[in-house]
N, C-alpha and C positions, 0 to 999 in steps of 0.2 A: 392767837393763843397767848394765856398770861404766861408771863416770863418767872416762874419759880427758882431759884438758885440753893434752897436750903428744904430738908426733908428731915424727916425721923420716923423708922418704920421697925417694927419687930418681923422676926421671920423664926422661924420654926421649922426646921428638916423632917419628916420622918422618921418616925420607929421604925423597928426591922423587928419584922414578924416571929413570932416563936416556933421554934423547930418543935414536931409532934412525936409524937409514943405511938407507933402503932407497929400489929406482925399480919405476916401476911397471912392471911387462913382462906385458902381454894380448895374448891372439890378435889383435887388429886393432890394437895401442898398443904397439908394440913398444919405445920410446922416451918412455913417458906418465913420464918424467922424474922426480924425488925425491919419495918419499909416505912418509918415514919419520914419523913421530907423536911428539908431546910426551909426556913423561913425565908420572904422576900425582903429586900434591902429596901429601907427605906429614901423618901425621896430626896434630892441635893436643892436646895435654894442657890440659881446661882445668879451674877450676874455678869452682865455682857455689853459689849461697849458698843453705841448705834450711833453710827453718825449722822442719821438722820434726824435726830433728837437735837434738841436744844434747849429744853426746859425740863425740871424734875416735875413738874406738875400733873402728871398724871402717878406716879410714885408719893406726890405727896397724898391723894386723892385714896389710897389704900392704904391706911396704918400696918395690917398686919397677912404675914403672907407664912401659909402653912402647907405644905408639902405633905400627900399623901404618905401613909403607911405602907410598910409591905405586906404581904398577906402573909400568914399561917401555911405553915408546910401542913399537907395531907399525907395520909396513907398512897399507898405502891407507892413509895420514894417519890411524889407528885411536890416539887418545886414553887413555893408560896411568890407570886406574882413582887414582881420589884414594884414600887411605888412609883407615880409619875415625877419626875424635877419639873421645877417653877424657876424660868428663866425670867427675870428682872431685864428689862433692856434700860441701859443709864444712856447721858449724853456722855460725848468725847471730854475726856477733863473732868472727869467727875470723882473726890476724894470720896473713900468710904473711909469713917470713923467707926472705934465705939462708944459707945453713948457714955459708958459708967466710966469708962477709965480714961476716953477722948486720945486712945492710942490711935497712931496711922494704922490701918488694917489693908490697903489697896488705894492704888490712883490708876485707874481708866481711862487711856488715853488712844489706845489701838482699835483700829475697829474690828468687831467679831472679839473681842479678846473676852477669855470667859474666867471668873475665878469663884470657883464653891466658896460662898460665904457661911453658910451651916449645911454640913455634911451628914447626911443620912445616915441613921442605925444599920449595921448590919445582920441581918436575919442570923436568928438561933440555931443549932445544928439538930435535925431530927436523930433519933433512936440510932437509926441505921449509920451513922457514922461512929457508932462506940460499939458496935462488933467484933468483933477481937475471937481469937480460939478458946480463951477461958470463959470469954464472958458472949455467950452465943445469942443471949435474950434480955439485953438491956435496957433498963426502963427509965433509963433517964434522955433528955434534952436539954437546950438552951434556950432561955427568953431574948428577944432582940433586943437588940443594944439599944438606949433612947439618939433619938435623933438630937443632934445643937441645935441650943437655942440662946439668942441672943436679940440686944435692940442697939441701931445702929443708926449712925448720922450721916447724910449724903450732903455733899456741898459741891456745888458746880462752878469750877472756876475756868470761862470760855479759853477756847485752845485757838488762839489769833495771832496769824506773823505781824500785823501792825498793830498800834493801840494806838488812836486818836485823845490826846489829852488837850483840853481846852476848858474856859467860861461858857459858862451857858449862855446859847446862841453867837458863839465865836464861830461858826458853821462848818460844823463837822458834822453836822446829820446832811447838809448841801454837797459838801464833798462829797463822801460818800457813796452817795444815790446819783455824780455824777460820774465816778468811776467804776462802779458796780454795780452787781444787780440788786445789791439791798434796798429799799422801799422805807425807809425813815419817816415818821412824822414828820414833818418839817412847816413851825410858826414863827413870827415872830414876839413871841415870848419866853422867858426863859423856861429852864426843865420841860422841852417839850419832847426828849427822850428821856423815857423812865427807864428803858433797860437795853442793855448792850445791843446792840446790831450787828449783826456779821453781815459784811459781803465780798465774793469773790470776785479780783482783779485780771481778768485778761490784759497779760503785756506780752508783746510779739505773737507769735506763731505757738508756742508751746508753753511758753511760761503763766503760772498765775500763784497768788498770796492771797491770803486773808486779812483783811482789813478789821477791828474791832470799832463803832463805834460808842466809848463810853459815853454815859451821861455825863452833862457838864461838872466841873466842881466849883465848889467856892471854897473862899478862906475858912480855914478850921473842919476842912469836910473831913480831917482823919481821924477827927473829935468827934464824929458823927454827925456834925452840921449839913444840912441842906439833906441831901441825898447819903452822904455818911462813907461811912468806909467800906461801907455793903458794896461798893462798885468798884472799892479801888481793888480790892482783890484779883478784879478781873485782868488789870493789866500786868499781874505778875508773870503769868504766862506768858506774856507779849516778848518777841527777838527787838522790835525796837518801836523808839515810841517816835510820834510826828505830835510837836506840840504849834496849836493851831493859835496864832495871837489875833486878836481883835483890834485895828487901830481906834474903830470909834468908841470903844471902852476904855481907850488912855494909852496913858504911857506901855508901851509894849513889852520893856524892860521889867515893868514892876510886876506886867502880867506871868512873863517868864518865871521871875522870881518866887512868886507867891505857888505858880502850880509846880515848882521844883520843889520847895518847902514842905508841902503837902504830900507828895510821894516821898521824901525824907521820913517824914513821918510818920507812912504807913508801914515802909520797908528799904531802909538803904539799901539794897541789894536794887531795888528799880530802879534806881538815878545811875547807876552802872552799864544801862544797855545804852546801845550806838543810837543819837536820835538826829532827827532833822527840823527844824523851824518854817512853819509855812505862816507869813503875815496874808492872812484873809482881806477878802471886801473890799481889792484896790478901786474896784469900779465906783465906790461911795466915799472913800478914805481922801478928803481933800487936803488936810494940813500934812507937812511934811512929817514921815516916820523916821525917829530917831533910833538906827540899830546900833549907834556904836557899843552900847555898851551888853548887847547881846556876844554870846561865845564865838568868837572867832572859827574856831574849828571848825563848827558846825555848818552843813549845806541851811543856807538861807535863803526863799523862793516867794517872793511875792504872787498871790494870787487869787483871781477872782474866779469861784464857781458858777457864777451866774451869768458869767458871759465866755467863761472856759478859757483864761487867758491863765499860760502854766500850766496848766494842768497836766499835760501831758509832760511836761519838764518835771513836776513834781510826781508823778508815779513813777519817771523813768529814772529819776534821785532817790526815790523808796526803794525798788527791786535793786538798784545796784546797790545801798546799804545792806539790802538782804544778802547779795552776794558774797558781801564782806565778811555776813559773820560766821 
């Protein structure tokens, strides 16, 4: 399935039907007085949080989304049919804007969680609600109220307890797919993840987190370079990040440095979460790696995914950081 993360759709509620003018005239009631009926309420555009979702891509595939009418109140007091709601299912993490003003309108993040984004007109009141002892025969109602209408921006920003930050082909699409059930593309050439990967970690008996695998970055990706900023968003949501170093890509320090810089750039508030350092590919890495000048504080784990050495040292360093925060 393609990976969508940005949409733009109009939705449209429901009008609420107009309330009627009518009297009752029966063979033996020849005067059974105003029985005109309320209109029906128009329908709610709503939406609702699915965690089985992970792409807006079928949301973007529909521009615009319209919600039946209520019906018209009838005579004998007969009740005009409420309009059906059009229930939008979004992913977990997904901001709704609005388009004209780019105000926050809702973030979606619970699942089932439902919040009417345009609310249905409410049906006009028939005859028979202006009854009164003076006014026994009155010939007025209400027209339904219009339903809201608006055009709104969806952006999907993945809801993940880790965020893998790395160079393209540092391997983080290999970790991954050997801690989880995610399925990653995995080449060896660079950008051979074009869109986040989620996958869920079994540790112990009970326990499990979400892993995010973003796409690689390069220098100046918060300028839009390579893959762009369109991905680093994804790691704002992240509790903490694992930056995954390359030693046959150099100096490991520098590497460190440059994807620190880059998340600076996108959002100080990211270089603030609790993170861990995993040097990749010791099974290939012959010349000696120089960590001194990497952060002390930091858990530091050398390891190779392709022969599984660490590995279990470095998810059992991940969930205990998760513990911490």
């Amino acid at each position: 399935m393609k990976f969508i993360d940005q949409a733009s759709i109009h939705v449209k509620a429901g009008n609420g039907g107009h309330g009627c003018i009518a009297f009752l005239r029966e063979k033996f009631r020849p005067k059974g007085g105003p029985c005109g009926g309320d209109g029906g309420k128009g329908g709610n555009i709503i939406l609702r949080g699915n965690y089985n979702l992970n792409t807006l891509l079928d949301i973007s595939l529909n521009k615009h989304y319209k919600a039946k009418n209520g019906e018209h109140g009838k005579g004998k007091n007969m009740h005009g049919k409420n309009g059906d709601d059009i229930i939008i299912n979004v992913p977990l993490g997904t901001i709704i804007k609005n388009s004209e003003t780019k105000q926050l309108i809702i973030d979606i993040t619970d699942e089932g969680q439902d919040y009417i984004i345009a609310k249905g007109g409410n049906g006009g009141f028939g005859n028979a609600r202006y009854k009164t002892q003076k006014e026994t025969a009155p010939r007025i109602a209400n027209d339904g109220q219009v339903g809201e209408e608006l055009k709104i921006d969806l952006e999907l920003k993945v809801l993940a307890d880790v965020g893998l930050v790395g160079f393209p082909n540092a391997g983080k699409s290999t970790f991954i797919s050997k801690i989880s059930n995610a399925k990653p593309k995995i080449a060896d050439y660079p950008f051979t993840t074009l869109t986040p990967n989620l996958g869920i970690v079994r540790f112990g008996d009970f326990n499990s987190f979400v892993v995010a695998d973003i796409p690689g970055l390069i220098e100046n990706a918060s300028k839009g370079k390579g893959l762009g900023s369109q991905f680093l968003k994804h790691i704002e949501r992240t509790k903490i990040l694992v930056f995954m170093l390359d030693p046959s890509m150099g100096d490991v320090f520098d590497q460190y440095d440059k994807l620190l810089n880059e998340l600076k750039q996108h959002g100080k508030s990211i270089v603030d979460k609790k993170s861990i350092i995993l040097i990749t590919k010791n099974d290939i890495s012959q010349d000696d790696v120089d960590i001194s000048k990497l952060p002390k504080q930091l858990d530091l784990i050398s390891i190779s995914s392709v022969k599984g050495d660490n590995i279990n040292k470095a998810v059992s360093s991940i969930h205990s950081l998760l513990e911490e925060n």
